[in-house]
Structures are given as structure tokens and as C-alpha cells.
mmJSON file of the N, C-alpha and C atoms, coordinates in Angstrom:
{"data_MODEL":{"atom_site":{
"group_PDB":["ATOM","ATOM","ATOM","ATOM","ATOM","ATOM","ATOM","ATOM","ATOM","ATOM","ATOM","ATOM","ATOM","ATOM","ATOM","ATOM","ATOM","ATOM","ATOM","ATOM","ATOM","ATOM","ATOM","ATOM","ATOM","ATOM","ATOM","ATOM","ATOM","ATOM","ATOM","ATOM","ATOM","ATOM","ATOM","ATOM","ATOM","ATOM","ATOM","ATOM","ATOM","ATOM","ATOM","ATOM","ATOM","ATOM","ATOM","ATOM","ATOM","ATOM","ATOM","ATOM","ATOM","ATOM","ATOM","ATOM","ATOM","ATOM","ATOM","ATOM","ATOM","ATOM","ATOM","ATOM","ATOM","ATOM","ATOM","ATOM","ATOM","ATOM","ATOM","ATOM","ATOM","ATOM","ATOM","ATOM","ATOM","ATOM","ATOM","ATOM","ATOM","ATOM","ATOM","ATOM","ATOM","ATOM","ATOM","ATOM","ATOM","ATOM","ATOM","ATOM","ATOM","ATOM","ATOM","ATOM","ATOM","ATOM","ATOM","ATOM","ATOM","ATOM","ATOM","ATOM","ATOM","ATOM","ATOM","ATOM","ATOM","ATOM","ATOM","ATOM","ATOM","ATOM","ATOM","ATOM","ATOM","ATOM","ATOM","ATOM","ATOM","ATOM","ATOM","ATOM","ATOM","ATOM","ATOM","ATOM","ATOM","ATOM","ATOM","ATOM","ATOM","ATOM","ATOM","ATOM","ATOM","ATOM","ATOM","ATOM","ATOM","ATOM","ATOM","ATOM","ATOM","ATOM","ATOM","ATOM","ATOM","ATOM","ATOM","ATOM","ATOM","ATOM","ATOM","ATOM","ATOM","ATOM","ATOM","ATOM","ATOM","ATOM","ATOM","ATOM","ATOM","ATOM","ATOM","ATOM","ATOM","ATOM","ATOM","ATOM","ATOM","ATOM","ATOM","ATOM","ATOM"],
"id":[1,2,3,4,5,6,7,8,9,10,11,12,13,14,15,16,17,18,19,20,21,22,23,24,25,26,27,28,29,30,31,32,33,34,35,36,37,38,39,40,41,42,43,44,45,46,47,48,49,50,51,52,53,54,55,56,57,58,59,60,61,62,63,64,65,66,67,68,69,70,71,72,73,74,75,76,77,78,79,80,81,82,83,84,85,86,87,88,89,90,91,92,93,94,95,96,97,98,99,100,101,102,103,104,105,106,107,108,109,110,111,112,113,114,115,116,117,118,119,120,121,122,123,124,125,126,127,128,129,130,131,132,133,134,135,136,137,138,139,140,141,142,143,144,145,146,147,148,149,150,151,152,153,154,155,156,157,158,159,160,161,162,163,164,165,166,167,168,169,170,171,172,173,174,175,176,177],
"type_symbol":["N","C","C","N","C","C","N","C","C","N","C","C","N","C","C","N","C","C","N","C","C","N","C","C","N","C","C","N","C","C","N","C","C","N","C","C","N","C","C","N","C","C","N","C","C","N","C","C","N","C","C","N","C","C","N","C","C","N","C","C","N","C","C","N","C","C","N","C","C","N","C","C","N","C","C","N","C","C","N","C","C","N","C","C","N","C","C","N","C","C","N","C","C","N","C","C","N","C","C","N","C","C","N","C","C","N","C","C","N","C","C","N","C","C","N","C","C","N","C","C","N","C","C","N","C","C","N","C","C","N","C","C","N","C","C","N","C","C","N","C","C","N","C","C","N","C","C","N","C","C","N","C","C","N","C","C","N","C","C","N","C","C","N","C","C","N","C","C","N","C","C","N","C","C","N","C","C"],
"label_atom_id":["N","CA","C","N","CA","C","N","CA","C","N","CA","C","N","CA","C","N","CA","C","N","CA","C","N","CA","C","N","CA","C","N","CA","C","N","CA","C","N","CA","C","N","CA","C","N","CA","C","N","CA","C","N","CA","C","N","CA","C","N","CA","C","N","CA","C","N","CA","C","N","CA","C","N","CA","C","N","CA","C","N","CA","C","N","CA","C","N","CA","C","N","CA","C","N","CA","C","N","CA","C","N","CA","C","N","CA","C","N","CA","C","N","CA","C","N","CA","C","N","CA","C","N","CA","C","N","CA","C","N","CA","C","N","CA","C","N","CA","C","N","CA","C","N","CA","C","N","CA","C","N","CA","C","N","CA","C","N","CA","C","N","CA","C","N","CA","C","N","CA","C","N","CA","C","N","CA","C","N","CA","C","N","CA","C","N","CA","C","N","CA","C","N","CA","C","N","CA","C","N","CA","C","N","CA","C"],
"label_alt_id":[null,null,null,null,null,null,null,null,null,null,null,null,null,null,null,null,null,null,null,null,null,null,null,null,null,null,null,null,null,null,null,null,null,null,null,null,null,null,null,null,null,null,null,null,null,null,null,null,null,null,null,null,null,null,null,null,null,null,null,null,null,null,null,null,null,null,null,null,null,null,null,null,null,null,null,null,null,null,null,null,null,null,null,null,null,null,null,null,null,null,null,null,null,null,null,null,null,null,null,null,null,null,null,null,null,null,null,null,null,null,null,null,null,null,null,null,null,null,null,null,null,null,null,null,null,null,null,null,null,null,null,null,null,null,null,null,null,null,null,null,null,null,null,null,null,null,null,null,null,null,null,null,null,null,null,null,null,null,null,null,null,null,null,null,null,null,null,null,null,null,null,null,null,null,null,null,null],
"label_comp_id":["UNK","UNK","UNK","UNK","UNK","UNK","UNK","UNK","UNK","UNK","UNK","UNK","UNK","UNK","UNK","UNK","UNK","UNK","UNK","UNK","UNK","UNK","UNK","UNK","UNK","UNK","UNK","UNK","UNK","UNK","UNK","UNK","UNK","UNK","UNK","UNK","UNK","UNK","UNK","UNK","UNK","UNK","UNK","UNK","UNK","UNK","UNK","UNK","UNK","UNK","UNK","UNK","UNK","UNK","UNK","UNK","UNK","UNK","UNK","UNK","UNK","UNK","UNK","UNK","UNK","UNK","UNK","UNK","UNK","UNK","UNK","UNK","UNK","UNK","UNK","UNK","UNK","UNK","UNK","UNK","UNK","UNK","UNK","UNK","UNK","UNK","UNK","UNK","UNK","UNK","UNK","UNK","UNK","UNK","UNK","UNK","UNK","UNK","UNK","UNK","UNK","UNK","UNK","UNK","UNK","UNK","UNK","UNK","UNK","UNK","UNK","UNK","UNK","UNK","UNK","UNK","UNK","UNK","UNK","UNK","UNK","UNK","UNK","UNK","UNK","UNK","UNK","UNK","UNK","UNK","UNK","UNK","UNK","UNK","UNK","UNK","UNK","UNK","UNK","UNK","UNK","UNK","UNK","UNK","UNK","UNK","UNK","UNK","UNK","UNK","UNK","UNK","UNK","UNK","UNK","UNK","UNK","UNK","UNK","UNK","UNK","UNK","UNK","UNK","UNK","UNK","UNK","UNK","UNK","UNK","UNK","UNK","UNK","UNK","UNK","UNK","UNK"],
"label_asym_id":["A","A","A","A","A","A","A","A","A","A","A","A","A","A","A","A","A","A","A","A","A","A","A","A","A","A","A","A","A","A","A","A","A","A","A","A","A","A","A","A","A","A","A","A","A","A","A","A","A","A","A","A","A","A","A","A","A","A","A","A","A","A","A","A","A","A","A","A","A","A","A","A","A","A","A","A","A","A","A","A","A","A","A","A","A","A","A","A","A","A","A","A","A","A","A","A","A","A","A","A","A","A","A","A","A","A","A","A","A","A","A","A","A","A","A","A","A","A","A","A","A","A","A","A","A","A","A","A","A","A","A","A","A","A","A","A","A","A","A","A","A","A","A","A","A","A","A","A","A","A","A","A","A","A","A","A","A","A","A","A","A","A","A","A","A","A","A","A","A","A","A","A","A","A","A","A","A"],
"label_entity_id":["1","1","1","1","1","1","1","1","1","1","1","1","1","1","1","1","1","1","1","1","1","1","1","1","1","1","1","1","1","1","1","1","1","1","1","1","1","1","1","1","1","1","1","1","1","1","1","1","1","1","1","1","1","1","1","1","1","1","1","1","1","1","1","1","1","1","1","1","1","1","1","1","1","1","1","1","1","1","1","1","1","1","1","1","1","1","1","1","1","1","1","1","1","1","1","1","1","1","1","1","1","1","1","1","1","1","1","1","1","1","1","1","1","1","1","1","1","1","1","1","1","1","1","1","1","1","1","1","1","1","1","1","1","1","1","1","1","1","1","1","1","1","1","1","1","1","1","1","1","1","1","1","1","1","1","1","1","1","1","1","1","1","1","1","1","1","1","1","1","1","1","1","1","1","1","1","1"],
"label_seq_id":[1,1,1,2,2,2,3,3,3,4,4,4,5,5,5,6,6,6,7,7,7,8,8,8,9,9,9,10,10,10,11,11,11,12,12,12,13,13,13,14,14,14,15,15,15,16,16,16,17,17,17,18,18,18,19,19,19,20,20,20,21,21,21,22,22,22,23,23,23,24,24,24,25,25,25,26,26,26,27,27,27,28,28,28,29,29,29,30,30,30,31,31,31,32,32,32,33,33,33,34,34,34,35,35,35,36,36,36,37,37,37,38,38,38,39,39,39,40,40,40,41,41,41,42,42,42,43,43,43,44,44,44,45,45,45,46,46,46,47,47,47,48,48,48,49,49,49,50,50,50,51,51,51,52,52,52,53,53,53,54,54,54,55,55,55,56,56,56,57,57,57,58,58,58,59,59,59],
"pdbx_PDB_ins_code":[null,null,null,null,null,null,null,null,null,null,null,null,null,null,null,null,null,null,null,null,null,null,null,null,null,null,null,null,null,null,null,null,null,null,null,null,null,null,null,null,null,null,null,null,null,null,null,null,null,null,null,null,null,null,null,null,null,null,null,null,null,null,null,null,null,null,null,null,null,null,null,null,null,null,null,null,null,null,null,null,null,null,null,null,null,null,null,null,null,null,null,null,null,null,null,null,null,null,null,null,null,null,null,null,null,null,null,null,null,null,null,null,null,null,null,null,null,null,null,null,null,null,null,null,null,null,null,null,null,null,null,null,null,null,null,null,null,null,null,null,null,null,null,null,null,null,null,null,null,null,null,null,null,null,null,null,null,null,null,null,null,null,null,null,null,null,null,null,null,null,null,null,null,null,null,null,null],
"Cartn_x":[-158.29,-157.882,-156.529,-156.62,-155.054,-155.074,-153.77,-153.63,-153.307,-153.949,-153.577,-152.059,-151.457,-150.396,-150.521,-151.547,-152.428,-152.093,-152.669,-152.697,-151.192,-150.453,-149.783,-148.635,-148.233,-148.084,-147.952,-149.47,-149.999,-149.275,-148.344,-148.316,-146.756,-145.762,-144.719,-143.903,-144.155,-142.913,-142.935,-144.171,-144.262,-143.158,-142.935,-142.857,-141.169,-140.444,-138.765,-138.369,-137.814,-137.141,-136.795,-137.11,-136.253,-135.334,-134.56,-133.062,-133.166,-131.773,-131.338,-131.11,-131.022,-130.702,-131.928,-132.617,-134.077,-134.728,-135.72,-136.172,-137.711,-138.519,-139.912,-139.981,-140.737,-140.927,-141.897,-141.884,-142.809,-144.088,-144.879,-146.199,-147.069,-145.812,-146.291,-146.057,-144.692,-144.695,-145.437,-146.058,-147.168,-148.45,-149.09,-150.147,-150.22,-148.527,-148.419,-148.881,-148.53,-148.95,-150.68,-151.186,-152.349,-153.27,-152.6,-153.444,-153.452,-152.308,-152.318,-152.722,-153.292,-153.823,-155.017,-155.824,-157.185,-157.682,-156.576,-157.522,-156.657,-155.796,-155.432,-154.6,-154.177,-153.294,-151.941,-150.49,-149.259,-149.063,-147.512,-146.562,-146.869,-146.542,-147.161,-148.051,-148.988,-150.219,-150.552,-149.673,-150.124,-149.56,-148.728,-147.651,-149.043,-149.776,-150.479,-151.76,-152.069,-153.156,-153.02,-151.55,-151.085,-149.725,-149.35,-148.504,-147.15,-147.008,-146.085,-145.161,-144.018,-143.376,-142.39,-142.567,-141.67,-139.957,-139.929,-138.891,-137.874,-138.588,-137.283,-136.951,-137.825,-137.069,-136.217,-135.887,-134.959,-135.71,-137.327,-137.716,-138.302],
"Cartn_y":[82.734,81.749,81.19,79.779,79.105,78.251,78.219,76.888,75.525,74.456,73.181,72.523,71.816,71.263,70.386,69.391,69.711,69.997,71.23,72.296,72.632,72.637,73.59,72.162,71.584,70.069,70.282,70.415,71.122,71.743,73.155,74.224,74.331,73.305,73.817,73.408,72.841,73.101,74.136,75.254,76.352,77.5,77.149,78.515,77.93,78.979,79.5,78.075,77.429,76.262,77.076,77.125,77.133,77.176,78.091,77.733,77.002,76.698,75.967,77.029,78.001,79.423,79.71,79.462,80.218,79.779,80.315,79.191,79.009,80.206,79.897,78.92,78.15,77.133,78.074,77.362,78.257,78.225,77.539,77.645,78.025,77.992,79.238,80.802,80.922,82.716,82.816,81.422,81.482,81.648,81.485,81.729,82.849,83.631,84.918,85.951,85.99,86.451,86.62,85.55,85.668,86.0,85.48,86.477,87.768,88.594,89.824,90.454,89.626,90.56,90.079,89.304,88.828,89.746,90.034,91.256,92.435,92.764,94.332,94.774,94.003,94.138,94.248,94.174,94.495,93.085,93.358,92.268,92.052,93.051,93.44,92.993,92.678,92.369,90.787,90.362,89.233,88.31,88.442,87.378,87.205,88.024,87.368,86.461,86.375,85.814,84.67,84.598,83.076,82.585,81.312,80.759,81.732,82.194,83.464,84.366,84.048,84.77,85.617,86.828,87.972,87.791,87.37,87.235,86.455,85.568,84.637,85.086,86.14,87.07,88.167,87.752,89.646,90.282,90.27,92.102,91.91],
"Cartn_z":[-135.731,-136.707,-136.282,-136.276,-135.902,-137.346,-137.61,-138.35,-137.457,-137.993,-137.078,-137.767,-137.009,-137.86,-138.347,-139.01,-140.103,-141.35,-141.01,-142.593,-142.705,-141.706,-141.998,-142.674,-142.436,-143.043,-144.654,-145.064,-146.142,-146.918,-146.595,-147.08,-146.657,-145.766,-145.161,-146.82,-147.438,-148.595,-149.312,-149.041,-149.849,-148.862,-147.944,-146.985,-146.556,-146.679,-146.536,-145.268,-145.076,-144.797,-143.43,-142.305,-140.777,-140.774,-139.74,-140.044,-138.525,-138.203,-136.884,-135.634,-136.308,-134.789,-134.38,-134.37,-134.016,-132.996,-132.081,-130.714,-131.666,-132.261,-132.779,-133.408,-133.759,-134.973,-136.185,-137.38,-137.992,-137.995,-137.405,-137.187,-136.206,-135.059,-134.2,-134.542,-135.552,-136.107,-137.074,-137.735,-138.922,-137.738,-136.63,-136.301,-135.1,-134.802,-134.847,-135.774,-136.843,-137.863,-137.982,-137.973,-138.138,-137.573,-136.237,-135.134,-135.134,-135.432,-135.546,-136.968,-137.954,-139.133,-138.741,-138.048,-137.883,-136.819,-135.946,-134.153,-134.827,-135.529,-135.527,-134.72,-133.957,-132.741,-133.287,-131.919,-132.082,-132.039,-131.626,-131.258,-130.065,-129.704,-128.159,-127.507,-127.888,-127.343,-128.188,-128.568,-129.029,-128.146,-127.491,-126.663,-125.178,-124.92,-124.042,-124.372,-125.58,-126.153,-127.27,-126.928,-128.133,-127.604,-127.818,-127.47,-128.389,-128.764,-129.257,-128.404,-128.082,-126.688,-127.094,-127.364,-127.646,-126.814,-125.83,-125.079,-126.224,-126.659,-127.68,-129.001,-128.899,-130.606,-130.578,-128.734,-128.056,-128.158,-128.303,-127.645,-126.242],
"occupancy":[1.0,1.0,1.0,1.0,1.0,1.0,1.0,1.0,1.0,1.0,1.0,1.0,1.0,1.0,1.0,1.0,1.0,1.0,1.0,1.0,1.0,1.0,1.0,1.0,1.0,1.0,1.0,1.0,1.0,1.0,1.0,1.0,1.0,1.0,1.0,1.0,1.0,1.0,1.0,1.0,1.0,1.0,1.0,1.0,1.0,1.0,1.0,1.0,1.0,1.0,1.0,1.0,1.0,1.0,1.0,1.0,1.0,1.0,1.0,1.0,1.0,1.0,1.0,1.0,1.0,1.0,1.0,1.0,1.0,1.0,1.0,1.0,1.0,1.0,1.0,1.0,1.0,1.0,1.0,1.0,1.0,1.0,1.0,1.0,1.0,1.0,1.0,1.0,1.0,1.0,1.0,1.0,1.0,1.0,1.0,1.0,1.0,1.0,1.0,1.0,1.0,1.0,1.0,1.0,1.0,1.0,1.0,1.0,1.0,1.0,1.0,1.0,1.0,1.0,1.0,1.0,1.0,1.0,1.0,1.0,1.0,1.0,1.0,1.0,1.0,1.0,1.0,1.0,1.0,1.0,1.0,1.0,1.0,1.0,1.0,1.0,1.0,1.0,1.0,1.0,1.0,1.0,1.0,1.0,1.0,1.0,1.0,1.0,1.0,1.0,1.0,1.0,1.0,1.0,1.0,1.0,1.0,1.0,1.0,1.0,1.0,1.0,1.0,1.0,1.0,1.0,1.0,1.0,1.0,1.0,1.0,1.0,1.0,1.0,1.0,1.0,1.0],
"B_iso_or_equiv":[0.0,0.0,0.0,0.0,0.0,0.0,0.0,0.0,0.0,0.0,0.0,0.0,0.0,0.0,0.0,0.0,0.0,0.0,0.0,0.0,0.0,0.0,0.0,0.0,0.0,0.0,0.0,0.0,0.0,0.0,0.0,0.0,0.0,0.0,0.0,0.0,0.0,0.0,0.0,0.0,0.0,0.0,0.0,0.0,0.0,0.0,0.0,0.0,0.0,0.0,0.0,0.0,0.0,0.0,0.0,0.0,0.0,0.0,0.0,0.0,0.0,0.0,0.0,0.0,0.0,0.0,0.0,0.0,0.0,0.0,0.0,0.0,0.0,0.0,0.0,0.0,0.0,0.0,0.0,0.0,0.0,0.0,0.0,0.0,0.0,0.0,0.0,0.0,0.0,0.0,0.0,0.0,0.0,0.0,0.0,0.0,0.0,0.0,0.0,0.0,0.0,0.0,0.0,0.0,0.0,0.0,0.0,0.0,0.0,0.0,0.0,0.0,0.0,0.0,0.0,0.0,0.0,0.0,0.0,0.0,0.0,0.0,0.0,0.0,0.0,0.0,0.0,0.0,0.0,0.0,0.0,0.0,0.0,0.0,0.0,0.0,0.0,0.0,0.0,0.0,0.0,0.0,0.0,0.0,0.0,0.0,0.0,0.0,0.0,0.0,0.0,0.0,0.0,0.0,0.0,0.0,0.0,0.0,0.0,0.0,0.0,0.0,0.0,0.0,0.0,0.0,0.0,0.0,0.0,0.0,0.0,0.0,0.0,0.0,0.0,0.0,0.0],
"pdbx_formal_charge":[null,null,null,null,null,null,null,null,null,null,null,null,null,null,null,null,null,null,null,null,null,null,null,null,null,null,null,null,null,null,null,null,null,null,null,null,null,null,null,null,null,null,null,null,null,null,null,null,null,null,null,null,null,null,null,null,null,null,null,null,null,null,null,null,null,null,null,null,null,null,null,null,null,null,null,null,null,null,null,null,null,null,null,null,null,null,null,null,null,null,null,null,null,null,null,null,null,null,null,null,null,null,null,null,null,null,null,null,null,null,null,null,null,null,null,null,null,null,null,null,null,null,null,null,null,null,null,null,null,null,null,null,null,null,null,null,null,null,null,null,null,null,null,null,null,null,null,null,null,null,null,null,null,null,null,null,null,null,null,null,null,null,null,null,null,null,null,null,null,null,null,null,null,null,null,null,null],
"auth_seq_id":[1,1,1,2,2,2,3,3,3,4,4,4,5,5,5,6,6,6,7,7,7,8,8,8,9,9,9,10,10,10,11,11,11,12,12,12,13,13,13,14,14,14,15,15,15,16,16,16,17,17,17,18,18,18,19,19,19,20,20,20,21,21,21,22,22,22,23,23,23,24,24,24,25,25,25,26,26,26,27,27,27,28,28,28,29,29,29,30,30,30,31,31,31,32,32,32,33,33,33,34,34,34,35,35,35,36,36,36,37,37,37,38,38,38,39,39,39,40,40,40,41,41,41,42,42,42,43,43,43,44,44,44,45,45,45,46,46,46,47,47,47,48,48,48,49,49,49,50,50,50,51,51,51,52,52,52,53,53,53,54,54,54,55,55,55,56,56,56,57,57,57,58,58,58,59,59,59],
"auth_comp_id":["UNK","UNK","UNK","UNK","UNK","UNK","UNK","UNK","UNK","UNK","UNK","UNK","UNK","UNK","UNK","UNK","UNK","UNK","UNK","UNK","UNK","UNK","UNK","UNK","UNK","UNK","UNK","UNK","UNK","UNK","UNK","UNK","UNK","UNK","UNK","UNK","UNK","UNK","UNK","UNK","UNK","UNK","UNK","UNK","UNK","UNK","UNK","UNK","UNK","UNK","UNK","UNK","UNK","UNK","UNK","UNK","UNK","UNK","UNK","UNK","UNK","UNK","UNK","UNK","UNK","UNK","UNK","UNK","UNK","UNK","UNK","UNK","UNK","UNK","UNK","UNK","UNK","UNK","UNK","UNK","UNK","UNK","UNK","UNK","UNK","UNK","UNK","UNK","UNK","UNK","UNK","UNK","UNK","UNK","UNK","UNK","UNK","UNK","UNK","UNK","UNK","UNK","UNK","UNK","UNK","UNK","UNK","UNK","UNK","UNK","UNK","UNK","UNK","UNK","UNK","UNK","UNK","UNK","UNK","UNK","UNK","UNK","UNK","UNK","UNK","UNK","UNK","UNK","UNK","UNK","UNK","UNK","UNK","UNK","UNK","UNK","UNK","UNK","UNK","UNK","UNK","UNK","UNK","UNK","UNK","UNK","UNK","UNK","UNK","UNK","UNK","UNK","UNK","UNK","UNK","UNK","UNK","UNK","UNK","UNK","UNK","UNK","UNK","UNK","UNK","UNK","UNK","UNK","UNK","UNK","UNK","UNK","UNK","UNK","UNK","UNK","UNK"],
"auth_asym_id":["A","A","A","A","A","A","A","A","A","A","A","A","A","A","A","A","A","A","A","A","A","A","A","A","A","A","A","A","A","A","A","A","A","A","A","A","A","A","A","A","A","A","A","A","A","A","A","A","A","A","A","A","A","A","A","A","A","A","A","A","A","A","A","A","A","A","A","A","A","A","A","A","A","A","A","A","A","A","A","A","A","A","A","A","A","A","A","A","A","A","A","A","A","A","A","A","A","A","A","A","A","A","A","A","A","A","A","A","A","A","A","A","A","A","A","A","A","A","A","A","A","A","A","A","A","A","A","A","A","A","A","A","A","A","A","A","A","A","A","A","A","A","A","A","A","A","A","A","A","A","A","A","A","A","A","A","A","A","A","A","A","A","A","A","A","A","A","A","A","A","A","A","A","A","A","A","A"],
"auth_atom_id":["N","CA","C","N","CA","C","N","CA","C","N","CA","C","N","CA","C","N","CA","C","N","CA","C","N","CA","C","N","CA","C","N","CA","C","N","CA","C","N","CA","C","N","CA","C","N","CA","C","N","CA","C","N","CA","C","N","CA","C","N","CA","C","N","CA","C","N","CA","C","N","CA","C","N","CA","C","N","CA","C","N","CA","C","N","CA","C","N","CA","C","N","CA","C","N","CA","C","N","CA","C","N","CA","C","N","CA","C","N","CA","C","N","CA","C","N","CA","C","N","CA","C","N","CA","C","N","CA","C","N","CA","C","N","CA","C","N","CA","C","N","CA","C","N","CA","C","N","CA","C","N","CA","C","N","CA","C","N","CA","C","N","CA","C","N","CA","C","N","CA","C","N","CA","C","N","CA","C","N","CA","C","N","CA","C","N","CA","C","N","CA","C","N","CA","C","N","CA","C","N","CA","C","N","CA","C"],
"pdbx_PDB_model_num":[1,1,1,1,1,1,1,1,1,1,1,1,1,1,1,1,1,1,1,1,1,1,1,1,1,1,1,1,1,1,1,1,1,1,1,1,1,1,1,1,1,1,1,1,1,1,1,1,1,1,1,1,1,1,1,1,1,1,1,1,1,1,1,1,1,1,1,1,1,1,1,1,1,1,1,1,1,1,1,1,1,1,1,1,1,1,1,1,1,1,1,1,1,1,1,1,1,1,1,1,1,1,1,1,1,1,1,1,1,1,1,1,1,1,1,1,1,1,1,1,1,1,1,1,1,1,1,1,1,1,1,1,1,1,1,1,1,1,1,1,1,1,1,1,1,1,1,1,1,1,1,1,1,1,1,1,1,1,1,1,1,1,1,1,1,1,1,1,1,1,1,1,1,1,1,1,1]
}}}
């Protein structure tokens, strides 16, 4: 499951405002997320199977 940006369009006035320090945007840590409650997986293992890159959150 991905959200398209799109939906996520949709739903971004519901969800905590971005700050300016951050490299993720939120709809790629929103379809982090989802990938990992949809396969069961880590963090870990999500950075090779989604545009999601652990490197830019320092781990």
C-alpha cells in the first residue's frame, strides 16, 4: 500500500505541519509507516524496498 500524493493532499491538513529541519517529507515517512504495518517488517528492512532512507534520520 502507497499513498499517492493525491490522497495524501487529502488528509495533509489533518497530520502535524513539517518542520524545516528535516530531509523526509511526510509522505514518504507516511508510506514508511505503512509499509511497515502492511509486511511486518523493521526500519531496517524497509529502506531497501521503499524510497525511505534510514541514513537521513541518523541511523
Amino acid at each position: 500500500m502507497e499513498i499517492t500524493q493525491e490522497q495524501y493532499e487529502k488528509i495533509a491538513d489533518s497530520l502535524p505541519r513539517q518542520r524545516g529541519n528535516v530531509t523526509i517529507d511526510n509522505l514518504t515517512m507516511l508510506n514508511a509507516m505503512l509499509h511497515v504495518l502492511e509486511h511486518g517488517c523493521t526500519f531496517h528492512s524497509t529502506a531497501r524496498s521503499s524510497k525511505f532512507i534510514l541514513t537521513e534520520l541518523g541511523h
